[in-house]
PALUM-648377 format. One record per residue (C-alpha): residue in one letter; x, y, z. Coordinates in steps of 0.001 Angstrom, whole numbers, padded with zeros to 6 digits, always signed. Each point is the difference from the previous one (the first is absolute). Layout:
aXYZ ...
//
This chain:
x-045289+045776-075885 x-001488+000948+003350 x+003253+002250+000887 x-000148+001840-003058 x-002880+001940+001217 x+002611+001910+001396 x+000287+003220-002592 x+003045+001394+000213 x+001798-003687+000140 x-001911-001146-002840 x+000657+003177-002034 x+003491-000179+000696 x+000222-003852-001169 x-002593+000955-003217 x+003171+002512-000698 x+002762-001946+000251 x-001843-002539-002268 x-000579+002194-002754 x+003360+002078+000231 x+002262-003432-000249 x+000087-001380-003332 x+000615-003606+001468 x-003761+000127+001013 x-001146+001414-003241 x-002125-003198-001044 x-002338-000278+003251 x+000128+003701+001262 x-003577+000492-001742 x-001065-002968+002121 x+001273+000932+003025 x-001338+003207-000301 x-003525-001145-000810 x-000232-002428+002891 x+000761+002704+002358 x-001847+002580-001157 x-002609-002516-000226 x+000373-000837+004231 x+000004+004056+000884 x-001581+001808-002384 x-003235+002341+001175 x-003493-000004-002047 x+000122+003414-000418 x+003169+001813-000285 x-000391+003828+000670 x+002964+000491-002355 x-000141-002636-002373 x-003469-000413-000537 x-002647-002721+000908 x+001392-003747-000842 x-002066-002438-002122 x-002419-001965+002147 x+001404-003177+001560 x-001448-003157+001303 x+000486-001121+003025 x-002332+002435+001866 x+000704+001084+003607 x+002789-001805+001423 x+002228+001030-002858 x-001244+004179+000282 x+000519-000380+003543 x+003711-001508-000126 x+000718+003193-002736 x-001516+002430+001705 x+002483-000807+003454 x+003067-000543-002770 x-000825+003804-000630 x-000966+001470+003412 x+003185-001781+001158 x+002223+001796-003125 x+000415+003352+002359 x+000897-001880+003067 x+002963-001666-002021 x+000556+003431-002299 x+000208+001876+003893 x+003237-002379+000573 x+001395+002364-002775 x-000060+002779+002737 x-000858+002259-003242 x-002031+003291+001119 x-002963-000002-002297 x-002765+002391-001210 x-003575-000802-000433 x-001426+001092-003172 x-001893+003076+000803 x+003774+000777+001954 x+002040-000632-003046 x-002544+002242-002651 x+000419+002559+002221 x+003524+000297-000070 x+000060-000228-003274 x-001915+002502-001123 x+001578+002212+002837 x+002897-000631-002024 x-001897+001144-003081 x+000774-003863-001225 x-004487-000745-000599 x-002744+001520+000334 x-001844+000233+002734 x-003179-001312-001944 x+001706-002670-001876 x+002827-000920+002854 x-001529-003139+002129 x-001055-001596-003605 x+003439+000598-001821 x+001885-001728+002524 x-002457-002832-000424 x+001400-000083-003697 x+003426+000365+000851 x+000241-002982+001987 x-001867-001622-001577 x+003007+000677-003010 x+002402-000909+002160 x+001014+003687+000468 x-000400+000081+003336 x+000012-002002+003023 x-003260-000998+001371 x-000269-002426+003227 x-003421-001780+001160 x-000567+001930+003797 x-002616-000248+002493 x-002811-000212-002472 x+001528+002580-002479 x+002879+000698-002188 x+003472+001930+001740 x+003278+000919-002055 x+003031+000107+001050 x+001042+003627+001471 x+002880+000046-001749 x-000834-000373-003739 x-002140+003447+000457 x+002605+002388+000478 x+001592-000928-003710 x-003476-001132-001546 x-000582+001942-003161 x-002125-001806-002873 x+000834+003202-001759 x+003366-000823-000985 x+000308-002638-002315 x+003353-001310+001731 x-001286+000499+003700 x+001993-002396+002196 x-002233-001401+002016 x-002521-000854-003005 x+003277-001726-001828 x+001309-001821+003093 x-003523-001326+000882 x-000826-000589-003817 x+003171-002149+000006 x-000908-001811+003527 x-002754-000827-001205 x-001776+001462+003000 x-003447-000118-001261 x-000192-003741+000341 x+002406-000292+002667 x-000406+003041+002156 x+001872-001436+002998 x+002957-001294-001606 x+000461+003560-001814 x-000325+001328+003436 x+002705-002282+001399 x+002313+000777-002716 x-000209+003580+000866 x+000597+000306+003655 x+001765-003372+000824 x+003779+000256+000269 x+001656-000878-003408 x+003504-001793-000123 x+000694+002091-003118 x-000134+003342+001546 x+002577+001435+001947 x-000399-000799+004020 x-002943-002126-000919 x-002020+003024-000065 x-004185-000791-001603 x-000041+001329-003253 x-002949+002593+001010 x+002983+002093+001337 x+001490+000049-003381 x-003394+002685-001157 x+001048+003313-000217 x+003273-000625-001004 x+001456-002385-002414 x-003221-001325-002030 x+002585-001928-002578 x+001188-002486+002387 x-003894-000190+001314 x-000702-000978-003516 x+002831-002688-000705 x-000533-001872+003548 x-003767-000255-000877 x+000752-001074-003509 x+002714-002171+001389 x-002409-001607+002574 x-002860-000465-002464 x+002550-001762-002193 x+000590-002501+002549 x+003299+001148+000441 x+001011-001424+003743 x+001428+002562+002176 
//
């Protein structure tokens, strides 16, 4: 259990798990012992988790399992904004509020709308989700894909899927190049890799 303190691994093994059907019976277990090795006291985004025993040690080792989530997350090579960054583009964009921006992304990751990864002491998102970000629109891609990715409980592996190269596009081309343009075929490879389809 010691290795899965590495976040992005362990998110990417805690999806696989739950998206084959073969692992269907112990997925809930696996889950829970992980989450149980690397999950914080007090999750800025998820709220504060039930007291534990254990006492120090335990804090200590999920406290590093976070700090350490960046480091691994920075291996993405995914430009990021902080959260004061991304509310401002927003409501540039005329996306928020200015007054209500910094909390509402709060609540959209925390819905699995957007992507939010654990930085340096504070929450980033992904650059790229906040050009085509609009909780307006009931069919916004990047609220459906990430809905479907299930990227509030596995914000790295969400992040992965968008800007690692897929075998089912064209030239092996990430499917974050795919926004823009054709949002159907965005839509079936998500629903295809949530579905466990292998590709």
């Amino acid at each position: 259990m010691r290795e899965l303190d590495d976040q992005v691994f362990s998110d990417v093994v805690l999806r696989e798990v739950h998206r084959r059907s073969a692992f269907g019976r112990v997925a809930g277990q696996i889950d829970r012992a992980v989450k149980t090795v690397r999950a914080p006291d007090g999750d800025l985004l998820r709220g504060p988790a039930a007291p534990r025993a254990g006492g120090g040690a335990t804090a200590a080792r999920r406290a590093r399992a976070v700090a350490v989530s960046v480091s691994r997350g920075a291996t993405l090579q995914v430009p990021v904004m902080c959260s004061v960054e991304a509310a401002e583009a927003l409501a540039r964009r005329g996306v928020l509020s200015e007054s209500t921006a910094a909390d509402a992304l709060r609540t959209f990751a925390r819905d699995g709308r957007l992507i939010a990864l654990r930085g340096d002491r504070r929450w980033v998102y992904p650059r790229f989700q906040l050009d085509y970000f609009d909780p307006r629109d009931p069919n916004n891609i990047i609220c459906a894909i990430n809905r479907v990715l299930d990227a509030g409980r596995y914000p790295e592996a969400a992040t992965s899927w968008w800007t690692l190269p897929s075998v089912a596009l064209p030239g092996m081309r990430p499917p974050v190049n795919l926004l823009g343009g054709d949002h159907d075929a965005l839509r079936q490879l998500a629903s295809e890799y949530a579905s466990g389809a292998d590709r």
